[in-house]
N, C-alpha and C positions, 0 to 999 in steps of 0.2 A: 504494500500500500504506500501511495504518496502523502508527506509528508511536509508541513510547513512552518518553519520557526521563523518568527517577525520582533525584533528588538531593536530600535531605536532605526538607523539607518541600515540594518542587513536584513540579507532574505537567505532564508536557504531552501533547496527542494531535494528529494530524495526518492528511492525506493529500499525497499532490502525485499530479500527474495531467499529461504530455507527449505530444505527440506532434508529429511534424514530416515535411516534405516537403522534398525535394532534387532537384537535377538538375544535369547536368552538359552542355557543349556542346564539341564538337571541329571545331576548324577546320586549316584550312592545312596538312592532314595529319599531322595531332594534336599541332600546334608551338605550337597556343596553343587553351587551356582554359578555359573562364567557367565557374565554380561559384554556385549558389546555391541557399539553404536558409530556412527559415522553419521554427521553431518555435512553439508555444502550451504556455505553462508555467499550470496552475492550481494555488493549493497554501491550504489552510485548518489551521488552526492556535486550541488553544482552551491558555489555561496556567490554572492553577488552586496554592495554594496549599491541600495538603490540610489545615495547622494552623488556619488563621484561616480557609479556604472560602470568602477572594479569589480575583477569576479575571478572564480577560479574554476573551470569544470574538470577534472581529473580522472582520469581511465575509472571504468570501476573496478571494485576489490572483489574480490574472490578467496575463498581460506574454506578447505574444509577440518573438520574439528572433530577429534576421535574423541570416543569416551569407555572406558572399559575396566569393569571390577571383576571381584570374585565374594564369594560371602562361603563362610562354611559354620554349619553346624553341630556341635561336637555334642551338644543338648539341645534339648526343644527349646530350653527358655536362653540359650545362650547362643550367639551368632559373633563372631569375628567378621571385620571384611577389612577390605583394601581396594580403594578404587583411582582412578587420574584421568582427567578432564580436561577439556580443553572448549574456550568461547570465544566466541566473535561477538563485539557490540557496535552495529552499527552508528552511526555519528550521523546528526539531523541542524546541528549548529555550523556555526561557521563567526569569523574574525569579523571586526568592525572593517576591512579593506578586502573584505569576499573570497580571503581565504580560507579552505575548509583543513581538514581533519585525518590523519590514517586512522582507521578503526581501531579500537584497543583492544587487545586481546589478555587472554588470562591460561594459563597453566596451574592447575592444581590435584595434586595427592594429599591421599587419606587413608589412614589405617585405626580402627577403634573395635571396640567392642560394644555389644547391644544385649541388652539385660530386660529380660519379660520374667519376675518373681512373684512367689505366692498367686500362683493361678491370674496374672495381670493385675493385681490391686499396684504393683511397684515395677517401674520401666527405668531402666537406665541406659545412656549412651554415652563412654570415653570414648575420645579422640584424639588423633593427634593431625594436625594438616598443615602442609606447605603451600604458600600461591606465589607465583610470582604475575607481575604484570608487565605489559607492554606497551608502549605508545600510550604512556598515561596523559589525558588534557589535564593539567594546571594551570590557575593563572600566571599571567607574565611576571617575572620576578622583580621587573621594573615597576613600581607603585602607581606613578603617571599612567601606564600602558596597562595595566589591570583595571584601575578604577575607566577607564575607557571601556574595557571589554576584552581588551586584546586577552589567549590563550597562549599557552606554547605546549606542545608535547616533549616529554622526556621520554628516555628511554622506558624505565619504567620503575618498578620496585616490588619489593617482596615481603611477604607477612608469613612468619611460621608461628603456628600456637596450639592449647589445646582445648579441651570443649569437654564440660561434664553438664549433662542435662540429668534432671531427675523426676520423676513424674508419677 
């Protein structure tokens, strides 16, 4: 679907376009699970400042993006997995001078355990996960040029943590 972002003097238009295929494998009478997926992200993007009728229209992007676990369980109420991912976000903005954006993308693994006790009355999930990113939008690190609008991408950066949920 097209797409329209309007802020002060810029326009931007867009489409993105997905689709993806999955499957799933059971073994050992369903104690252990192989997932995998494939997606294709295409996404085009033109920015344009309507003041000055600067603009930028740039090929479009295309990235397909796997994604594939495993889950095993060694009990009913207990499951191990480990899984890694991968995303495309397409980008619908664009700079005060109709420049636009490479889409940011993300990498992430994860290995935790998942806890269903006392007949469900008590859930738990530890984790532990890495992300790293890419082609992150920030604002400009010039103060003048942010408070404008203006963005920049960095390379990217990365987050590793862990996650206890209880329920």
């Amino acid at each position: 679907p097209a797409s329209t972002f309007l802020s002060s003097s810029t326009e931007a238009e867009g489409t993105s376009f997905g689709t993806a295929v999955q499957e799933q494998a059971y073994f050992f009478r369903d104690r252990l699970v192989v997932q995998a997926a494939v997606r294709y992200n295409r996404n085009t993007s033109e920015g344009r400042n309507v003041l000055t009728g600067t603009g930028d229209s740039p090929p479009s992007k295309t990235k397909w993006t796997p994604r594939y676990g495993v889950v095993y369980r060694p009990h009913d109420s207990v499951s191990l997995y480990a899984s890694r991912s991968e995303t495309f976000t397409p980008v619908f903005s664009v700079n005060p001078d109709g420049r636009t954006f490479t889409p940011p993308t993300s990498e992430q693994d994860e290995v935790g355990v998942k806890l269903d006790l006392f007949k469900g009355k008590v859930s738990a999930t530890i984790a532990h996960y890495k992300r790293s990113e890419k082609n992150t939008i920030v604002s400009d690190p010039d103060p003048i040029l942010a408070s404008s609008g203006y963005r920049v991408q960095i390379a990217g950066d990365g987050l590793t943590g862990n996650e206890i949920d209880l329920y």
